[in-house]
KOLKOLZA-542419 format. One record per residue (C-alpha): residue number from 1; chain; x, y, z. Coordinates in steps of 0.05 Angstrom, whole numbers. Example, Ala and Ser with C-alpha at 12.3 -4.5 7.8 and 13.67 -1.06 7.14 Angstrom:
// KOLKOLZA-542419
<pt num="1" cadena="A" c1="246" c2="-90" c3="156"/>
<pt num="2" cadena="A" c1="273" c2="-21" c3="143"/>
//
This chain:
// KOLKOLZA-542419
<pt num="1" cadena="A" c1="-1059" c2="404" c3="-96"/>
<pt num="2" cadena="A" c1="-1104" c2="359" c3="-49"/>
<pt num="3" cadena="A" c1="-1104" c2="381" c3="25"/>
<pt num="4" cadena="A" c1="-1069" c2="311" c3="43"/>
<pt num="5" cadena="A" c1="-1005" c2="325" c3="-8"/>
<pt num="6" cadena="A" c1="-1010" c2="403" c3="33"/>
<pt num="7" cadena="A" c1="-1003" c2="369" c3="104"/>
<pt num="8" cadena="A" c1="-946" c2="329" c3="75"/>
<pt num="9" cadena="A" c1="-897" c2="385" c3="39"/>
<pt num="10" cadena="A" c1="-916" c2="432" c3="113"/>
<pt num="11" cadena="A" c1="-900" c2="369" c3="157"/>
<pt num="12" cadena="A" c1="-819" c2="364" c3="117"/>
<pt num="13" cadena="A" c1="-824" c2="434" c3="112"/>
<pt num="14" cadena="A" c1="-821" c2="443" c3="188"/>
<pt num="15" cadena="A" c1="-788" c2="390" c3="199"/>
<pt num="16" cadena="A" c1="-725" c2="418" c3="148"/>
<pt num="17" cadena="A" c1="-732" c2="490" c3="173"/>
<pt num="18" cadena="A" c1="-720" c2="475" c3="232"/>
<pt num="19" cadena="A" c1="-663" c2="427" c3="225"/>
<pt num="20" cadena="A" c1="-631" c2="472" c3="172"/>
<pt num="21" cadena="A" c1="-633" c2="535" c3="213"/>
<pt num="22" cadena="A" c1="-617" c2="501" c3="278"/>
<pt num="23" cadena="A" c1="-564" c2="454" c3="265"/>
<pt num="24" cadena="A" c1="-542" c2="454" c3="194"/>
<pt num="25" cadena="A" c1="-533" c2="536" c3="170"/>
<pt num="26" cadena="A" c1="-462" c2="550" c3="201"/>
<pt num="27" cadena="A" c1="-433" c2="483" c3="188"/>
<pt num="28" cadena="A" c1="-461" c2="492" c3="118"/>
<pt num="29" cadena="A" c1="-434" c2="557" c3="104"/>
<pt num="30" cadena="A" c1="-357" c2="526" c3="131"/>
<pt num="31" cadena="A" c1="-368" c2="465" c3="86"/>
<pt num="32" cadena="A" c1="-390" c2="493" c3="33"/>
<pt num="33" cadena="A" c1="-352" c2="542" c3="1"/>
<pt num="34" cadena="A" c1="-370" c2="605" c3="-48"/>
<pt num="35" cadena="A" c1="-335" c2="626" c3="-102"/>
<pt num="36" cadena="A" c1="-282" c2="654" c3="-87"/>
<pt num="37" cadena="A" c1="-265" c2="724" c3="-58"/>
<pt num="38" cadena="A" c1="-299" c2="793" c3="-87"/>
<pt num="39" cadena="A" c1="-276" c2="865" c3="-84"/>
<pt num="40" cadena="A" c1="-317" c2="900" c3="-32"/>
<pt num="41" cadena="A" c1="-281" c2="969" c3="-20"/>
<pt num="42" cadena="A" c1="-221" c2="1009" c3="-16"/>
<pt num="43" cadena="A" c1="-193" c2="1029" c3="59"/>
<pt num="44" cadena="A" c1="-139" c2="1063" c3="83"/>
<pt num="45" cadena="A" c1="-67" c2="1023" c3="94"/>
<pt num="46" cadena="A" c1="-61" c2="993" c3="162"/>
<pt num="47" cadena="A" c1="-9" c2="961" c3="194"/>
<pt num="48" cadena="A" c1="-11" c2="886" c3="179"/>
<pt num="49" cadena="A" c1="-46" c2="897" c3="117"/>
<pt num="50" cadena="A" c1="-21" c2="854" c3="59"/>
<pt num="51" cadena="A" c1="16" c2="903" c3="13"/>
<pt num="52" cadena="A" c1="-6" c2="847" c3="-48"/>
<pt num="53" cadena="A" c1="-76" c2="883" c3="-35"/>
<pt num="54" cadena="A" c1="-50" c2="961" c3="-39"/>
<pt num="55" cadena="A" c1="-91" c2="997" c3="-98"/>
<pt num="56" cadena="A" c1="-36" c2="1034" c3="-129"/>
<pt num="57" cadena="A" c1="-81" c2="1071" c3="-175"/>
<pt num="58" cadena="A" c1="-121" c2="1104" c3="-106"/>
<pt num="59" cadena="A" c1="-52" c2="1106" c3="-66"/>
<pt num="60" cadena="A" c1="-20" c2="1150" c3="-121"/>
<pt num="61" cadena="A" c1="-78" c2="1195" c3="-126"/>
<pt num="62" cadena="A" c1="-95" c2="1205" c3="-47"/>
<pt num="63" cadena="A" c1="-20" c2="1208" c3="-33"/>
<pt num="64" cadena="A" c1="-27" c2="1160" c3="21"/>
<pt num="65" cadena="A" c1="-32" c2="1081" c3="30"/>
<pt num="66" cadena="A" c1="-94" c2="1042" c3="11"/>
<pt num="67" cadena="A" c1="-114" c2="980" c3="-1"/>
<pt num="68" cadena="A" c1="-167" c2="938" c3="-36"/>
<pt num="69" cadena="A" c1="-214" c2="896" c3="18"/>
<pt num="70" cadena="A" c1="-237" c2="825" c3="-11"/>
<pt num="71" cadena="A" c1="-299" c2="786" c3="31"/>
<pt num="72" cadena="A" c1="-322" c2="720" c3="4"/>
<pt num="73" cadena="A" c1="-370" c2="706" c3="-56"/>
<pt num="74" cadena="A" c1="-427" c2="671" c3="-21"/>
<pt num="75" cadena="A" c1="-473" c2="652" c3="-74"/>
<pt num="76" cadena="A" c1="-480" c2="597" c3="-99"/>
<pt num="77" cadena="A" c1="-515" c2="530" c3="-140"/>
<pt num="78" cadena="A" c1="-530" c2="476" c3="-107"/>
<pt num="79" cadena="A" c1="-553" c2="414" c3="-142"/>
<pt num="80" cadena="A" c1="-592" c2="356" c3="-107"/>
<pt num="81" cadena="A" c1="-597" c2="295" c3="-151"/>
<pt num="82" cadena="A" c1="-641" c2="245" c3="-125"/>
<pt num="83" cadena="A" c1="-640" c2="176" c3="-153"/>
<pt num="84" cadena="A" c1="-723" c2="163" c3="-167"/>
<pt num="85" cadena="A" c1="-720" c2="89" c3="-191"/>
<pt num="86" cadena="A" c1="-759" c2="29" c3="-169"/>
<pt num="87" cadena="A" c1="-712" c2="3" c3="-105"/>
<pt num="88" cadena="A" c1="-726" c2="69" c3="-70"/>
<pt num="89" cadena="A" c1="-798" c2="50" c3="-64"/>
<pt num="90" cadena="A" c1="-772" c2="4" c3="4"/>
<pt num="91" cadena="A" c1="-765" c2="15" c3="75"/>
<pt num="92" cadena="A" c1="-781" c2="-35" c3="131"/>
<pt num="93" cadena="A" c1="-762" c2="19" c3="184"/>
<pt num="94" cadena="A" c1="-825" c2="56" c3="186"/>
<pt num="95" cadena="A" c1="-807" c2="102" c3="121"/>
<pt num="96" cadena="A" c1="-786" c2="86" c3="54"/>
<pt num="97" cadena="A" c1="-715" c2="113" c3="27"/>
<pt num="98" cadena="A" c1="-757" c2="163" c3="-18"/>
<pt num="99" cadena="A" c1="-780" c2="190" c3="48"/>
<pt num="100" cadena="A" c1="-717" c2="193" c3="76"/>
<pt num="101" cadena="A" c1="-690" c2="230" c3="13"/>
<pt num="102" cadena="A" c1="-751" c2="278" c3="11"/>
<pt num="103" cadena="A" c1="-730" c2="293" c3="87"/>
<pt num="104" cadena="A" c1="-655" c2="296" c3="73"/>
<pt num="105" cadena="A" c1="-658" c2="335" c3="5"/>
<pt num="106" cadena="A" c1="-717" c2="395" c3="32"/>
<pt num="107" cadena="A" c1="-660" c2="397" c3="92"/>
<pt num="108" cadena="A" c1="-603" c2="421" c3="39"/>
<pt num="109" cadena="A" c1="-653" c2="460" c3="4"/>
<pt num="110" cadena="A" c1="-669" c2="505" c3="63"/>
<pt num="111" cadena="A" c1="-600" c2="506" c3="86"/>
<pt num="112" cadena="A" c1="-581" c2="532" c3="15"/>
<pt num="113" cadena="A" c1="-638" c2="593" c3="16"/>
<pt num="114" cadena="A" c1="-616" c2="610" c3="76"/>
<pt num="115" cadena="A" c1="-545" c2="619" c3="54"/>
<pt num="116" cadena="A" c1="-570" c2="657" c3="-9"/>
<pt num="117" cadena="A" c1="-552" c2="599" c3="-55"/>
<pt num="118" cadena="A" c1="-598" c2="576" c3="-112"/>
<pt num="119" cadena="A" c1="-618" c2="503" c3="-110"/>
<pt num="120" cadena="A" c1="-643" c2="458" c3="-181"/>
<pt num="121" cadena="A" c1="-657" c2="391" c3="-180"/>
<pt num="122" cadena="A" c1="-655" c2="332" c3="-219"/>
<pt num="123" cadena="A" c1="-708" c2="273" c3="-215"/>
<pt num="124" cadena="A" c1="-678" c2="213" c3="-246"/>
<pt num="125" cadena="A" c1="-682" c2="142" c3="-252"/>
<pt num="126" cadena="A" c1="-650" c2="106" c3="-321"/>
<pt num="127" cadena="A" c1="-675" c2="167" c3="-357"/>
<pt num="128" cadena="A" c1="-677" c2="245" c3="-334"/>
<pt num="129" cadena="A" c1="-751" c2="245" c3="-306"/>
<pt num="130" cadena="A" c1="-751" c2="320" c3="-288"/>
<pt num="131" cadena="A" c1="-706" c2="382" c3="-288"/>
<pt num="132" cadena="A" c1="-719" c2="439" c3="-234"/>
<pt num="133" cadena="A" c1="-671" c2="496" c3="-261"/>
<pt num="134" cadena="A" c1="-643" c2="527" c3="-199"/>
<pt num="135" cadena="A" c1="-676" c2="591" c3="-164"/>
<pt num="136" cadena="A" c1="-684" c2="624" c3="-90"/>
<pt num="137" cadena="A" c1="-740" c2="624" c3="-53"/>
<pt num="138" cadena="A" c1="-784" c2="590" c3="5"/>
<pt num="139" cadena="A" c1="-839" c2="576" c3="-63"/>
<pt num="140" cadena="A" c1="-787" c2="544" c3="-104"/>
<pt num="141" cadena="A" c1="-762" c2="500" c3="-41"/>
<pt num="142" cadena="A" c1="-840" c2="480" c3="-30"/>
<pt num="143" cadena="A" c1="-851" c2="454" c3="-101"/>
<pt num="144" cadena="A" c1="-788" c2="418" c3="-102"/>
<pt num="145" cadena="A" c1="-815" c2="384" c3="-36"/>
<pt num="146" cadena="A" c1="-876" c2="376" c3="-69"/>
<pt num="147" cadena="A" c1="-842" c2="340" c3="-128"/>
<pt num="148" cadena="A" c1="-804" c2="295" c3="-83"/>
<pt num="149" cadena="A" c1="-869" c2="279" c3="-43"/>
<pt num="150" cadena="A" c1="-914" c2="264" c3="-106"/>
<pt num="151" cadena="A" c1="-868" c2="246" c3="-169"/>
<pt num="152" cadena="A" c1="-882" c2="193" c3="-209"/>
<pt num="153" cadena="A" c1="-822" c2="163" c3="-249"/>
<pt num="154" cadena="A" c1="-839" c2="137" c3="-315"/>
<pt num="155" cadena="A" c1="-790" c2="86" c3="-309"/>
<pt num="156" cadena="A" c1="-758" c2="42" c3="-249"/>
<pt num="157" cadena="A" c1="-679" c2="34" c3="-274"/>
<pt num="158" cadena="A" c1="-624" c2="63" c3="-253"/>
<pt num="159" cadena="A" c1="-576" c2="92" c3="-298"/>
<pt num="160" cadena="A" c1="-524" c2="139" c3="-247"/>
<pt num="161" cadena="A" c1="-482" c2="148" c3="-313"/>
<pt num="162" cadena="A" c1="-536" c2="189" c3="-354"/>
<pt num="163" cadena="A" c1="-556" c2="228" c3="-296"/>
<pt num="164" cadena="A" c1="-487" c2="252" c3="-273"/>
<pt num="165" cadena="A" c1="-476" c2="265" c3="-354"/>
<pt num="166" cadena="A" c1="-533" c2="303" c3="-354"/>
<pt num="167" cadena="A" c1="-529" c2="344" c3="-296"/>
<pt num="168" cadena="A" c1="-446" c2="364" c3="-324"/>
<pt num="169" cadena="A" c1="-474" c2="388" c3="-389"/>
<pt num="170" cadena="A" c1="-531" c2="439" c3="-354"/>
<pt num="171" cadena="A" c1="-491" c2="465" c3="-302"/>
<pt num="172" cadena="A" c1="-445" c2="497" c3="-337"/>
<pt num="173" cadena="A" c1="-403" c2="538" c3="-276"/>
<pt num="174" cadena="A" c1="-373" c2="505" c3="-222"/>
<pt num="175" cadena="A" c1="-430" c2="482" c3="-166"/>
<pt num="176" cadena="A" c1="-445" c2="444" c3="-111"/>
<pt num="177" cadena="A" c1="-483" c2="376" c3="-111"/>
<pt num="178" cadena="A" c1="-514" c2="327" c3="-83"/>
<pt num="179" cadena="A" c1="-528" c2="258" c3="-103"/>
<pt num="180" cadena="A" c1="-581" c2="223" c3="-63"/>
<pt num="181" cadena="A" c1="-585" c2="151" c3="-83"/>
<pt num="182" cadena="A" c1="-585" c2="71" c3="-56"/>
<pt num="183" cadena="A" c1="-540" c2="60" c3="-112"/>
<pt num="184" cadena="A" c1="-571" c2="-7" c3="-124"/>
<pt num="185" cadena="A" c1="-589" c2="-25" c3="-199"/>
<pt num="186" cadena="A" c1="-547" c2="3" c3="-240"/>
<pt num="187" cadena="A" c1="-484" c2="-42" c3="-237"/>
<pt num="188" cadena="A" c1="-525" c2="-88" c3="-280"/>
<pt num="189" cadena="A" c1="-475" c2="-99" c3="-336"/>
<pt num="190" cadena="A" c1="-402" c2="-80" c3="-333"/>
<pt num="191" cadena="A" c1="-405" c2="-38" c3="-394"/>
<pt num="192" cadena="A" c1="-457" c2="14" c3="-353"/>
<pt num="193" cadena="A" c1="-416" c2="2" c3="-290"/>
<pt num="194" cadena="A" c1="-354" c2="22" c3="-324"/>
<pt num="195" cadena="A" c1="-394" c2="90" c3="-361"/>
<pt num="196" cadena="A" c1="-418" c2="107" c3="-291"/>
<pt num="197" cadena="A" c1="-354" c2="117" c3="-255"/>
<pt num="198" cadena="A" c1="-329" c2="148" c3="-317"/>
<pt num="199" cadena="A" c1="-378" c2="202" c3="-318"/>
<pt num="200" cadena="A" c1="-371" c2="211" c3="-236"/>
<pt num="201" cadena="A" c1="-303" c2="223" c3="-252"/>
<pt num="202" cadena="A" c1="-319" c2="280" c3="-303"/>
<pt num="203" cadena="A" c1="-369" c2="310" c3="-254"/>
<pt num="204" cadena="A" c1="-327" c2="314" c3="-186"/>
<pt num="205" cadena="A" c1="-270" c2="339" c3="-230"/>
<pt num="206" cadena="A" c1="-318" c2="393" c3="-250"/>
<pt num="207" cadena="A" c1="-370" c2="408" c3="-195"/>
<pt num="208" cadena="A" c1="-357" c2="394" c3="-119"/>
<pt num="209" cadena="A" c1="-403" c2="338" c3="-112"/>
<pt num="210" cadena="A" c1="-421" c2="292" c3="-52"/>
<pt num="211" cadena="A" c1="-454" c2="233" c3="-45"/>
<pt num="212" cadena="A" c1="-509" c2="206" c3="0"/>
<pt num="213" cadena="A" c1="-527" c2="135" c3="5"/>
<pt num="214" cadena="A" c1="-597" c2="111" c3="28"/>
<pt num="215" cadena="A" c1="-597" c2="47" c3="63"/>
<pt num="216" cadena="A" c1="-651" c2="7" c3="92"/>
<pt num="217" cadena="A" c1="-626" c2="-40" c3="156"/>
<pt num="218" cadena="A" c1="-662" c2="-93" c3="118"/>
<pt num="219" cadena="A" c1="-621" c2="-96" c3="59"/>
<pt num="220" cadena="A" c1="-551" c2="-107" c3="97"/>
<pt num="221" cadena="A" c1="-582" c2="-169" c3="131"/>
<pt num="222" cadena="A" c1="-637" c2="-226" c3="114"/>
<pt num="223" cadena="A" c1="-674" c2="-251" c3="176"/>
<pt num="224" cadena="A" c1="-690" c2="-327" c3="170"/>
<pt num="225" cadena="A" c1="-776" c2="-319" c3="157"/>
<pt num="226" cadena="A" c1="-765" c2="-388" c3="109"/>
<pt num="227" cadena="A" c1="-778" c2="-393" c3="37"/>
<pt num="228" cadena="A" c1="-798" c2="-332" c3="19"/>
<pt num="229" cadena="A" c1="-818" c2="-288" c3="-49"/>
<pt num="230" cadena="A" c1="-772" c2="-230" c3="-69"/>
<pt num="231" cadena="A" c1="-790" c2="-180" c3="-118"/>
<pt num="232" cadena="A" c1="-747" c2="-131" c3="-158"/>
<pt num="233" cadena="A" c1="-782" c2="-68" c3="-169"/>
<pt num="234" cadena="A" c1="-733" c2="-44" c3="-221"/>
<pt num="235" cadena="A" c1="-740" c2="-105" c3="-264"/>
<pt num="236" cadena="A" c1="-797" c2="-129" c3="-254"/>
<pt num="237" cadena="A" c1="-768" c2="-200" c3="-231"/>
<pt num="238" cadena="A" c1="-791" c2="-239" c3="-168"/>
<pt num="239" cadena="A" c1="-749" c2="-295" c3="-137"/>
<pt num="240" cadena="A" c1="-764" c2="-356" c3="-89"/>
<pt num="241" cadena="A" c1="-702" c2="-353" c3="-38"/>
<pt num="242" cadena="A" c1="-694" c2="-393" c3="22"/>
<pt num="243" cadena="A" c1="-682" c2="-355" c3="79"/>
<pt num="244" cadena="A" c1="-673" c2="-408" c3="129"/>
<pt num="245" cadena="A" c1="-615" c2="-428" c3="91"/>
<pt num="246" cadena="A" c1="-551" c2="-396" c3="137"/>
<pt num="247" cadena="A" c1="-505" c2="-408" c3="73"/>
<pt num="248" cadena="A" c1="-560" c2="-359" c3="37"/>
<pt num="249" cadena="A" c1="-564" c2="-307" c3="88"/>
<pt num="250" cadena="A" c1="-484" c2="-310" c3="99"/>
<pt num="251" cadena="A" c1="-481" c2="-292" c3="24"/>
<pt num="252" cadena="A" c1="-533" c2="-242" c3="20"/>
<pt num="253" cadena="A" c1="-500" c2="-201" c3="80"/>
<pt num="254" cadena="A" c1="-429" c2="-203" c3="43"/>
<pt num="255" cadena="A" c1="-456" c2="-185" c3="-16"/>
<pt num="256" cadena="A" c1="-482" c2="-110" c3="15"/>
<pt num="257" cadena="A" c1="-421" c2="-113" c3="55"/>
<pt num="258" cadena="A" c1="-373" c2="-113" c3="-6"/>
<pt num="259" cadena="A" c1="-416" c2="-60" c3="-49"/>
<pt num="260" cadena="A" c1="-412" c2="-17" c3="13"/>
<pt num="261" cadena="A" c1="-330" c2="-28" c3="1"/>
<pt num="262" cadena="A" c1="-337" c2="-17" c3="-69"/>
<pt num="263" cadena="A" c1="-372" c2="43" c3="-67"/>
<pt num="264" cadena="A" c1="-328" c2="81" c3="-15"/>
<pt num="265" cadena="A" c1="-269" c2="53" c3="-59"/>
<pt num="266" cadena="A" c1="-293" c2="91" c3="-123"/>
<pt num="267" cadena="A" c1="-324" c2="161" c3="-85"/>
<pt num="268" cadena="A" c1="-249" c2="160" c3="-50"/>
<pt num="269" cadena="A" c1="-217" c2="152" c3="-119"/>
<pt num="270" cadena="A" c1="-249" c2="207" c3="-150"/>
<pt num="271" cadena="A" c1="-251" c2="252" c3="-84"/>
<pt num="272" cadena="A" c1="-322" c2="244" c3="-69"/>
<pt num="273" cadena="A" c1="-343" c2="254" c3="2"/>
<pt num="274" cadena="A" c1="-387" c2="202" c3="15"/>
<pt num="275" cadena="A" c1="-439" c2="180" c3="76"/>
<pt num="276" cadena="A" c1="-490" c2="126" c3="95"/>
<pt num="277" cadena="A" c1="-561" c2="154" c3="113"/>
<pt num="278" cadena="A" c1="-609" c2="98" c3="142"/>
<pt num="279" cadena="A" c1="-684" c2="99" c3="136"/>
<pt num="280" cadena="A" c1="-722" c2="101" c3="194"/>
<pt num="281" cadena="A" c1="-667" c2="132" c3="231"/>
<pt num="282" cadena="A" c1="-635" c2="207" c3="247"/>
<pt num="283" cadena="A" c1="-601" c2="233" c3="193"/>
<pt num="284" cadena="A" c1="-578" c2="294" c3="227"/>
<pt num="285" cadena="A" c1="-512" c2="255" c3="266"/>
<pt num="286" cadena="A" c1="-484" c2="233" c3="203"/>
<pt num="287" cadena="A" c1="-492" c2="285" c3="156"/>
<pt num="288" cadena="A" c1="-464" c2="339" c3="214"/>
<pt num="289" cadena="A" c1="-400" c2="294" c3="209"/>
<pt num="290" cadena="A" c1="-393" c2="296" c3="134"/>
<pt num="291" cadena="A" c1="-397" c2="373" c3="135"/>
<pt num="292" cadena="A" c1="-347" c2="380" c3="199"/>
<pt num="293" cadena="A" c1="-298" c2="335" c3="159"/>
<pt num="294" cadena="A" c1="-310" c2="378" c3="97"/>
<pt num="295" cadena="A" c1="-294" c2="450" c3="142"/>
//
C-alpha cells in the first residue's frame, strides 16, 4: 500500500473515530438493538422482582426465592452495502458521493467495534464486486476503509435487486444493515424496478435494514451554463441538453423531486428507515436524527 492510499484510510480513520466515539456510540447502542435478552445469573428474590423470572429448580433446592437475571445480547452483524457503480464517481461539492460513503460507512464501522458487533461488507454495482465476511477489529475496519478508498468496480450498473438478494442469502441470522447508495440507475426497465423492491421487501422482512441516500446538490437542480454536454457514467451515453432552456431545468428539478417521493414511498412501505446524506456537507445532523427516531 503506497504512502498516499496510508494518509487517506488514517485521515477517515480519525475522522470516524472520533465521530463514532463522540457522537454516535450511545445513540447507536439505543438504535440498534441486540439480540434479544441472555441469562446472566441467578439472585436471590426481591421485592418487585417478576415472579415469571423465579428459577423453580434453585428455589426448591435453596428453600428460598430466586430468580433468573436476563441483560441484553449485545453482539451483533452489521452489514454496510455500498452501492459502487458509475454515478457515484460525482460530486460538485468538493467530494464525490464515494467519498461521502467511505466517510459515512468507516463511521458505522467504528461505531459497530466499539459496541462489540462484527461488521461485513458488500461492494456492489450491477454485479457483487466484493464480499468482506464480517469480523471485529480496528485491522478489519482499516481494510474495509482501504477497500472503499481504492476499489475498482469492474462494472458501472446498478442492479439494487441482486445485491439485496445476495446479501439475504449470506447472512443467514437476523442482522443489521446498511445500504449506502444514490439509487440512480437501476430503475432502468420496469421489469428490474419491479425485482428490486421485491427483493427489499424480502430483506427488511428478514434483516433490520436502513437506507442511506447520497445526494449531490447538483443533481436536484440544473444551473442555466447553456448548451452543455452530459455524460452518463453507468452507460456510457453523453447527451447535448440545453440548460438555458427554463422548461428544461423545470423538468429536470421535478424529475429528482418525484424520485425523492418515490423512494421514501417504497422504504415506508416496506418499513425501511430512510435518510438523505449530501456530499460536501455534515453528515453527522442527519444521521443523529435517523438513530434518535429509531430509539
Amino acid at each position: 500500500m503506497n504512502e498516499d492510499i496510508i494518509k487517506k484510510v488514517r485521515k477517515i480513520e480519525i475522522k470516524a473515530r472520533g465521530l463514532s466515539q463522540q457522537m454516535f456510540s450511545g445513540e447507536y447502542h439505543s438504535a440498534f438493538k441486540g439480540r434479544g435478552m441472555m441469562f446472566s445469573e441467578v439472585r436471590e428474590y426481591q421485592y418487585g422482582d417478576d415472579v415469571r423470572n423465579i428459577d423453580w429448580n434453585v428455589t426448591a433446592r435453596l428453600a428460598h426465592p430466586y430468580v433468573k437475571v436476563f441483560e441484553e445480547e449485545r453482539e451483533m452483524t452489521v452489514m454496510l452495502l455500498v452501492d459502487v457503480s458509475g454515478s457515484n464517481r460525482f460530486g460538485t461539492q468538493g467530494q464525490f458521493k464515494e467519498e461521502l460513503a467511505a466517510e459515512v460507512a468507516a463511521t458505522l464501522a467504528f461505531s459497530a467495534i466499539a459496541n462489540n458487533d462484527k461488521v461485513g461488507v458488500i461492494l456492489f454495482s450491477d454485479q457483487i464486486e466484493k464480499f468482506i465476511p464480517p469480523k471485529k477489529g480496528r485491522t478489519h475496519i482499516l481494510r474495509i476503509i482501504r477497500e472503499l478508498i481504492t476499489f475498482q468496480p469492474e462494472s458501472n450498473g446498478t442492479d439494487l435487486s441482486l445485491a439485496l438478494r445476495y446479501f439475504s442469502n449470506v447472512t443467514k441470522r437476523r442482522c443489521t444493515a446498511f445500504l449506502l447508495s444514490d439509487f440512480i440507475g437501476n430503475e432502468k426497465g420496469v421489469a428490474k424496478k419491479e425485482s428490486w423492491t421485491e427483493a427489499l421487501k424480502l430483506a427488511a422482512g428478514k434483516h433490520d435494514l436502513v437506507a442511506l441516500r447520497l445526494v449531490d446538490r447538483e443533481e436536484g437542480r440544473m444551473s442555466n451554463v447553456g448548451l452543455a454536454k452530459f455524460y452518463d457514467p453507468e452507460s456510457g451515453e453523453t447527451l447535448w441538453v440545453d440548460t438555458g432552456s427554463a422548461e428544461v431545468r423545470k423538468m429536470v428539478d421535478r424529475r429528482f423531486e418525484e424520485h425523492g417521493k418515490e423512494l421514501d414511498q417504497t422504504m415506508r412501505r416496506y418499513g425501511v428507515d430512510m435518510t438523505t446524506l449530501w456530499t460536501g456537507e455534515d453528515f453527522v445532523k442527519p444521521l443523529r436524527g435517523l438513530f434518535a427516531k429509531r430509539s
